[in-house]
C-alpha positions in Angstrom: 8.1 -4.7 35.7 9.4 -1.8 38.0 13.3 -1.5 37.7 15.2 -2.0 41.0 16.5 0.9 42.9 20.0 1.3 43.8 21.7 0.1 46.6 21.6 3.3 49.0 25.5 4.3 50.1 26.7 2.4 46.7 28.9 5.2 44.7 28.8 2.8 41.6 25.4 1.0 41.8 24.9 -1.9 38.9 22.7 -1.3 35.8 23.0 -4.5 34.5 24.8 -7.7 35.5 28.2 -6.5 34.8 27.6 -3.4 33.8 28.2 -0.2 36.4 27.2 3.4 36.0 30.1 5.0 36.1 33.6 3.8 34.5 37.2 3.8 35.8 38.1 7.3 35.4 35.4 8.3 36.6 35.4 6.7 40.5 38.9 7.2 40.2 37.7 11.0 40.8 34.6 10.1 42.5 36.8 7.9 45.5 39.3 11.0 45.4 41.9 8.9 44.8 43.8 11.6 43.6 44.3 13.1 47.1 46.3 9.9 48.2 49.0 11.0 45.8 50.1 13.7 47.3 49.7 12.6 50.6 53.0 12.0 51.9 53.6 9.9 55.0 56.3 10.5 57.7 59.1 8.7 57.8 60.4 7.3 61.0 63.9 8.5 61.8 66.1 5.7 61.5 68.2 4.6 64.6 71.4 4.2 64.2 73.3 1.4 65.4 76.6 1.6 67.7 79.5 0.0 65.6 81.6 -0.8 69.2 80.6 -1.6 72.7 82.7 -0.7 76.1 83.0 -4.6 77.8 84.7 -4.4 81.4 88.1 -6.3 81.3 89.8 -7.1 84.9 93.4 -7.4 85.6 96.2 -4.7 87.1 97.9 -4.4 83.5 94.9 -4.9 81.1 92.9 -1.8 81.5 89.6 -1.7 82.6 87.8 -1.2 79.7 87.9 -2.0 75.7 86.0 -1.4 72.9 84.7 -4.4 71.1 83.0 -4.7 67.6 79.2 -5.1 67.7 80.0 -7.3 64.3 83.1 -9.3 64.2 84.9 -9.0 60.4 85.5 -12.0 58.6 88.6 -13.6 58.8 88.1 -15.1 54.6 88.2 -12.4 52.1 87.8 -13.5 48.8 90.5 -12.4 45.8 87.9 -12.1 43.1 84.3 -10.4 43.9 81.6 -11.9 42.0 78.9 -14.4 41.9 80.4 -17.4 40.5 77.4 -19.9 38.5 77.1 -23.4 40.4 75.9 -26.1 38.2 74.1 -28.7 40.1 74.7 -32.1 38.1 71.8 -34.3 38.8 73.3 -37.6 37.9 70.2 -39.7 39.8 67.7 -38.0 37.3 67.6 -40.5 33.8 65.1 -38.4 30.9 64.3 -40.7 28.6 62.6 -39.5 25.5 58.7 -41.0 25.4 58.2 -43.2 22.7 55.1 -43.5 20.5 52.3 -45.7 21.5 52.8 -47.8 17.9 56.3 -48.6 18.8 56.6 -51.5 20.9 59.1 -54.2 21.5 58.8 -56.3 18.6 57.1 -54.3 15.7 57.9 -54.1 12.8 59.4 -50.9 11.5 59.9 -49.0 7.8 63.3 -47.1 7.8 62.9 -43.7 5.9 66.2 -42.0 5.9 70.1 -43.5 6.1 71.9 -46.3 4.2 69.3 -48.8 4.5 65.9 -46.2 3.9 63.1 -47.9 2.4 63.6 -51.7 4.4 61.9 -53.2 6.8 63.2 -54.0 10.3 62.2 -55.6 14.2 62.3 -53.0 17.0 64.1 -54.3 19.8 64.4 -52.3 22.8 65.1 -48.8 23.6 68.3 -48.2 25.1 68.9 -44.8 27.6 69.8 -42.6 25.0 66.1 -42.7 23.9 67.0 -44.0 20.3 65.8 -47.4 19.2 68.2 -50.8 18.9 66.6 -52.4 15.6 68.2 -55.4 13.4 66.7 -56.5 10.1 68.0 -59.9 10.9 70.7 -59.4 8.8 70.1 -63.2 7.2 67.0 -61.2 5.7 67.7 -57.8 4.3 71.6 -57.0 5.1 70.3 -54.6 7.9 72.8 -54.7 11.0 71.8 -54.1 14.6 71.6 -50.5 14.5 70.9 -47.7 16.3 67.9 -45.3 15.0 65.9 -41.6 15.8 62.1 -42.9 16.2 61.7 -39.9 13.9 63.2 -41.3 11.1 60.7 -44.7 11.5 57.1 -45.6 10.2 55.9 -48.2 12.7 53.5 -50.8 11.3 50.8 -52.7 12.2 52.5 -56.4 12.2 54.0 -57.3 15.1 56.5 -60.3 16.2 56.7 -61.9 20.2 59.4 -61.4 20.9 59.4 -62.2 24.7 61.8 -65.2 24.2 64.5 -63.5 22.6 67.0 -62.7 25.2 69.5 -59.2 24.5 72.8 -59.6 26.2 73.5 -56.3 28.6 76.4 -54.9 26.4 74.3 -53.7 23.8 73.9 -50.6 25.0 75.2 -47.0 23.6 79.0 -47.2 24.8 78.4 -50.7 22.2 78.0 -48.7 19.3 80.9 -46.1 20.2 83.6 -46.1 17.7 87.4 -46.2 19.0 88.5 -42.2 18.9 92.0 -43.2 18.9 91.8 -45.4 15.6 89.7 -42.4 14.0 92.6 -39.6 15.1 94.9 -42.2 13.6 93.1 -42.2 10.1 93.0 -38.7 9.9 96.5 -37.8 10.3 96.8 -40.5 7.8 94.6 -38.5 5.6 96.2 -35.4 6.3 99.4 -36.4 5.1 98.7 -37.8 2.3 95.9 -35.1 0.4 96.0 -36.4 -2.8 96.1 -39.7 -1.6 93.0 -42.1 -1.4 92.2 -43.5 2.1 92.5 -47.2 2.4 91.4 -47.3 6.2 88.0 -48.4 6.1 85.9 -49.5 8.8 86.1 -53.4 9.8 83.4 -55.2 11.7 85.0 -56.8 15.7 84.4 -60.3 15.7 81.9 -59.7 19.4 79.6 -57.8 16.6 79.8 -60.4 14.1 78.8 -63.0 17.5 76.1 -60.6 18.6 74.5 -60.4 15.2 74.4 -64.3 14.6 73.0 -64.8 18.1 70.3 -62.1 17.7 69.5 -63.5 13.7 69.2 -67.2 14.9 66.1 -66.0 18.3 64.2 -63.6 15.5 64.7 -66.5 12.7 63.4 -69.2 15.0 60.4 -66.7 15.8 59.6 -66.2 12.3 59.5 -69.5 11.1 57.6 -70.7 13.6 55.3 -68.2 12.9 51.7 -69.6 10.4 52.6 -67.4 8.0 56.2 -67.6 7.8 56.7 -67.3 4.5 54.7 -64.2 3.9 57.2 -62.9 6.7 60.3 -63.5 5.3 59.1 -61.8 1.9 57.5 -59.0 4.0 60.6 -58.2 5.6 63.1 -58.9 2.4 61.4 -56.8 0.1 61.9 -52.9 0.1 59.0 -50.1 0.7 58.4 -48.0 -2.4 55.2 -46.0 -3.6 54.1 -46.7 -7.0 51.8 -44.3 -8.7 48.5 -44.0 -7.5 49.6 -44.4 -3.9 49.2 -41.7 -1.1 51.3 -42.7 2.0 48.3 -40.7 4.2 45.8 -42.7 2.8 47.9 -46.1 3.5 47.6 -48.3 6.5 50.9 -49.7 7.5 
Protein backbone atom coordinates (compact mmCIF):
# COMPACT_ATOMS: atom_id res chain seq x y z
CA UNK A 1 0.00 0.00 0.00
CA UNK A 2 1.24 3.59 -1.04
CA UNK A 3 1.64 5.79 2.19
CA UNK A 4 -0.45 8.92 2.35
CA UNK A 5 0.95 12.23 1.56
CA UNK A 6 0.90 15.10 3.90
CA UNK A 7 -1.67 17.50 4.27
CA UNK A 8 -0.30 20.49 2.09
CA UNK A 9 0.03 23.96 4.37
CA UNK A 10 0.26 21.49 7.62
CA UNK A 11 3.72 22.52 9.48
CA UNK A 12 3.45 19.25 11.61
CA UNK A 13 1.79 16.66 9.29
CA UNK A 14 0.92 13.15 11.25
CA UNK A 15 3.04 10.01 10.74
CA UNK A 16 1.06 7.83 12.68
CA UNK A 17 -2.13 8.15 14.65
CA UNK A 18 -0.78 10.20 17.39
CA UNK A 19 2.41 10.47 16.39
CA UNK A 20 3.69 13.99 14.61
CA UNK A 21 6.95 14.80 12.79
CA UNK A 22 8.26 17.20 14.57
CA UNK A 23 8.14 17.55 18.64
CA UNK A 24 7.55 20.59 20.97
CA UNK A 25 10.65 22.37 20.76
CA UNK A 26 10.78 22.04 17.59
CA UNK A 27 7.39 24.04 16.25
CA UNK A 28 7.97 26.01 19.14
CA UNK A 29 10.85 27.44 16.65
CA UNK A 30 9.17 26.43 13.61
CA UNK A 31 5.72 28.81 14.64
CA UNK A 32 8.41 31.55 15.82
CA UNK A 33 7.01 31.72 18.88
CA UNK A 34 9.92 33.14 20.10
CA UNK A 35 9.31 36.49 18.37
CA UNK A 36 5.97 37.03 20.50
CA UNK A 37 8.25 37.41 23.53
CA UNK A 38 9.77 40.24 22.82
CA UNK A 39 7.02 41.81 21.23
CA UNK A 40 5.89 44.42 23.54
CA UNK A 41 2.42 45.93 23.18
CA UNK A 42 1.50 49.57 23.98
CA UNK A 43 -0.01 50.48 26.79
CA UNK A 44 -2.95 52.84 26.71
CA UNK A 45 -2.33 55.99 28.86
CA UNK A 46 -4.40 55.75 31.68
CA UNK A 47 -7.02 58.65 32.23
CA UNK A 48 -7.06 60.04 35.21
CA UNK A 49 -10.07 60.74 37.05
CA UNK A 50 -11.11 64.29 38.60
CA UNK A 51 -11.28 63.79 42.52
CA UNK A 52 -13.89 67.19 42.80
CA UNK A 53 -16.47 68.72 40.54
CA UNK A 54 -17.52 72.65 40.31
CA UNK A 55 -21.74 72.29 41.01
CA UNK A 56 -23.47 75.81 40.59
CA UNK A 57 -25.01 76.92 44.09
CA UNK A 58 -27.62 80.03 44.02
CA UNK A 59 -28.14 82.43 46.69
CA UNK A 60 -26.64 86.22 47.42
CA UNK A 61 -24.48 84.89 50.44
CA UNK A 62 -23.56 81.29 49.32
CA UNK A 63 -21.24 81.81 46.43
CA UNK A 64 -21.83 80.65 43.26
CA UNK A 65 -19.80 77.80 42.96
CA UNK A 66 -18.39 74.77 45.16
CA UNK A 67 -16.31 72.03 44.82
CA UNK A 68 -17.91 68.76 45.57
CA UNK A 69 -16.29 65.19 45.96
CA UNK A 70 -16.72 62.95 42.92
CA UNK A 71 -16.70 60.01 45.86
CA UNK A 72 -18.28 60.85 49.14
CA UNK A 73 -15.93 59.48 52.30
CA UNK A 74 -17.47 57.19 54.64
CA UNK A 75 -18.84 58.46 57.61
CA UNK A 76 -17.92 54.59 59.62
CA UNK A 77 -14.21 54.10 60.04
CA UNK A 78 -13.39 51.07 61.67
CA UNK A 79 -10.77 51.07 64.96
CA UNK A 80 -9.09 47.88 64.01
CA UNK A 81 -8.18 47.11 60.18
CA UNK A 82 -8.49 43.57 59.33
CA UNK A 83 -10.52 40.86 58.02
CA UNK A 84 -12.28 39.40 60.91
CA UNK A 85 -13.34 35.26 60.15
CA UNK A 86 -17.27 34.82 60.13
CA UNK A 87 -18.39 31.39 61.10
CA UNK A 88 -21.60 30.61 59.51
CA UNK A 89 -23.39 28.05 62.00
CA UNK A 90 -25.68 25.93 60.09
CA UNK A 91 -27.88 24.70 62.79
CA UNK A 92 -30.75 23.33 60.02
CA UNK A 93 -28.02 20.84 58.61
CA UNK A 94 -28.16 17.33 61.04
CA UNK A 95 -24.91 14.74 59.70
CA UNK A 96 -25.54 11.73 60.87
CA UNK A 97 -22.89 9.11 60.55
CA UNK A 98 -24.19 6.24 57.92
CA UNK A 99 -24.64 3.07 59.50
CA UNK A 100 -23.66 -0.33 58.13
CA UNK A 101 -26.13 -2.29 56.07
CA UNK A 102 -25.90 -5.37 58.90
CA UNK A 103 -27.02 -3.05 61.55
CA UNK A 104 -30.64 -2.73 61.76
CA UNK A 105 -33.17 -2.07 64.41
CA UNK A 106 -33.39 -5.17 66.12
CA UNK A 107 -30.10 -7.30 65.53
CA UNK A 108 -28.37 -8.78 67.50
CA UNK A 109 -24.94 -7.42 68.30
CA UNK A 110 -21.30 -8.80 69.85
CA UNK A 111 -19.69 -6.00 71.99
CA UNK A 112 -15.78 -6.04 71.50
CA UNK A 113 -14.34 -3.45 73.69
CA UNK A 114 -15.67 -1.68 77.23
CA UNK A 115 -16.96 -3.15 80.53
CA UNK A 116 -19.24 -5.59 79.03
CA UNK A 117 -16.82 -6.76 75.75
CA UNK A 118 -17.45 -10.26 74.71
CA UNK A 119 -21.75 -10.17 75.42
CA UNK A 120 -24.30 -10.16 73.28
CA UNK A 121 -26.83 -7.38 73.01
CA UNK A 122 -30.32 -5.95 70.77
CA UNK A 123 -29.67 -2.78 68.76
CA UNK A 124 -32.27 -0.43 69.25
CA UNK A 125 -32.15 2.70 67.46
CA UNK A 126 -29.67 5.18 66.47
CA UNK A 127 -29.95 8.37 68.17
CA UNK A 128 -28.45 11.94 66.43
CA UNK A 129 -25.20 11.56 67.70
CA UNK A 130 -24.69 8.63 65.28
CA UNK A 131 -23.79 6.07 68.08
CA UNK A 132 -26.11 3.13 68.72
CA UNK A 133 -28.73 2.84 71.90
CA UNK A 134 -28.39 -1.01 72.76
CA UNK A 135 -29.68 -2.95 76.05
CA UNK A 136 -28.81 -6.53 76.76
CA UNK A 137 -32.05 -6.78 78.50
CA UNK A 138 -30.43 -6.42 81.52
CA UNK A 139 -32.86 -9.54 83.05
CA UNK A 140 -30.36 -11.45 80.58
CA UNK A 141 -26.66 -10.57 80.76
CA UNK A 142 -26.46 -7.42 83.36
CA UNK A 143 -25.94 -5.13 80.11
CA UNK A 144 -27.69 -1.65 80.68
CA UNK A 145 -29.17 0.51 78.02
CA UNK A 146 -26.05 1.96 76.71
CA UNK A 147 -24.76 4.02 74.40
CA UNK A 148 -22.06 2.41 71.80
CA UNK A 149 -19.36 3.40 68.54
CA UNK A 150 -20.72 0.95 65.72
CA UNK A 151 -16.96 0.44 65.51
CA UNK A 152 -16.66 -1.28 68.48
CA UNK A 153 -19.75 -3.91 67.34
CA UNK A 154 -19.79 -7.28 65.30
CA UNK A 155 -23.33 -7.34 64.04
CA UNK A 156 -24.85 -10.84 63.48
CA UNK A 157 -26.98 -12.62 61.48
CA UNK A 158 -30.07 -13.23 64.07
CA UNK A 159 -32.34 -10.82 64.24
CA UNK A 160 -35.48 -9.88 66.68
CA UNK A 161 -38.89 -7.73 65.45
CA UNK A 162 -38.87 -5.45 67.14
CA UNK A 163 -41.63 -3.21 65.62
CA UNK A 164 -43.83 -3.42 68.78
CA UNK A 165 -41.53 -2.23 71.21
CA UNK A 166 -42.17 1.27 71.76
CA UNK A 167 -38.88 3.85 73.06
CA UNK A 168 -40.07 6.70 75.06
CA UNK A 169 -38.60 10.20 73.44
CA UNK A 170 -36.16 11.01 76.34
CA UNK A 171 -33.75 8.48 75.51
CA UNK A 172 -31.84 10.48 73.65
CA UNK A 173 -28.03 11.83 74.18
CA UNK A 174 -28.81 14.68 76.81
CA UNK A 175 -30.34 11.08 78.68
CA UNK A 176 -27.08 9.70 79.09
CA UNK A 177 -25.40 13.13 80.14
CA UNK A 178 -23.92 13.00 83.61
CA UNK A 179 -24.69 16.04 86.09
CA UNK A 180 -21.28 18.30 85.79
CA UNK A 181 -22.10 19.92 88.99
CA UNK A 182 -22.07 16.53 91.10
CA UNK A 183 -18.78 15.53 89.17
CA UNK A 184 -16.96 19.15 90.13
CA UNK A 185 -18.32 18.31 93.57
CA UNK A 186 -16.41 14.90 93.77
CA UNK A 187 -13.35 16.22 92.66
CA UNK A 188 -12.83 18.90 94.93
CA UNK A 189 -13.74 16.16 97.31
CA UNK A 190 -10.86 14.29 95.88
CA UNK A 191 -8.60 16.99 95.90
CA UNK A 192 -8.77 17.62 99.38
CA UNK A 193 -8.42 14.65 100.65
CA UNK A 194 -5.12 12.88 98.34
CA UNK A 195 -4.48 10.18 100.34
CA UNK A 196 -7.95 9.60 101.02
CA UNK A 197 -10.10 6.91 99.12
CA UNK A 198 -13.17 8.25 97.23
CA UNK A 199 -16.47 7.01 98.59
CA UNK A 200 -18.60 8.97 95.79
CA UNK A 201 -19.56 6.52 93.47
CA UNK A 202 -21.97 6.65 90.80
CA UNK A 203 -25.73 5.76 91.73
CA UNK A 204 -28.36 4.67 89.24
CA UNK A 205 -31.81 7.73 89.12
CA UNK A 206 -34.75 5.84 89.76
CA UNK A 207 -36.31 7.22 85.81
CA UNK A 208 -33.28 4.78 84.56
CA UNK A 209 -34.06 1.97 86.80
CA UNK A 210 -38.12 2.71 85.21
CA UNK A 211 -36.76 2.96 81.73
CA UNK A 212 -34.74 -0.30 81.97
CA UNK A 213 -37.64 -2.44 83.42
CA UNK A 214 -40.02 -1.04 80.80
CA UNK A 215 -37.57 -1.66 77.89
CA UNK A 216 -36.59 -5.58 79.55
CA UNK A 217 -40.34 -6.46 79.97
CA UNK A 218 -41.25 -5.40 75.45
CA UNK A 219 -37.74 -7.40 74.46
CA UNK A 220 -38.62 -10.25 77.09
CA UNK A 221 -42.15 -10.63 75.83
CA UNK A 222 -40.51 -10.69 72.19
CA UNK A 223 -38.21 -13.36 73.05
CA UNK A 224 -40.38 -15.73 74.61
CA UNK A 225 -42.73 -15.57 72.15
CA UNK A 226 -40.27 -16.32 69.91
CA UNK A 227 -40.13 -20.74 68.51
CA UNK A 228 -37.04 -20.88 69.73
CA UNK A 229 -36.99 -19.00 72.85
CA UNK A 230 -34.96 -20.91 74.73
CA UNK A 231 -32.01 -21.14 72.39
CA UNK A 232 -32.43 -17.14 72.66
CA UNK A 233 -32.19 -16.64 76.11
CA UNK A 234 -28.89 -18.97 76.13
CA UNK A 235 -27.71 -17.19 72.99
CA UNK A 236 -27.86 -13.92 74.51
CA UNK A 237 -26.72 -15.01 78.25
CA UNK A 238 -23.68 -16.63 77.21
CA UNK A 239 -20.44 -14.72 76.44
CA UNK A 240 -18.44 -14.67 72.86
CA UNK A 241 -15.01 -16.23 73.20
CA UNK A 242 -12.73 -18.07 70.50
CA UNK A 243 -11.44 -21.31 71.42
CA UNK A 244 -8.55 -22.79 69.64
CA UNK A 245 -9.02 -23.69 66.27
CA UNK A 246 -11.30 -20.80 65.54
CA UNK A 247 -10.55 -17.93 63.08
CA UNK A 248 -13.02 -14.97 63.55
CA UNK A 249 -12.55 -14.34 59.42
CA UNK A 250 -13.51 -17.62 58.65
CA UNK A 251 -16.73 -17.43 61.21
CA UNK A 252 -20.18 -16.48 60.25
CA UNK A 253 -21.90 -14.53 62.91
Amino acid sequence: MPAKKPRAGHKNPLLLPGVHRFGRSKMYHKRGLFVKRTLKTAKKPAVKKPIYVEKPIGGAQNGQKRLVKVKKSKKYHPTAIGTVRRVVKRTGIIRRTRLRGSLKPGTILILVAGLHAGKRVVLLKQLDSGLLLVTGPFKINGVPLRRVNQQYVIATSTRLDISKVKLSETLNDTYFRRDKKSLRKQRQQQEGEIFAHSKTQYEVSDTRKKDQVDVDKQLLSIVKGNKEKKLLLKYLASPFCLRSGQFPHRMKF
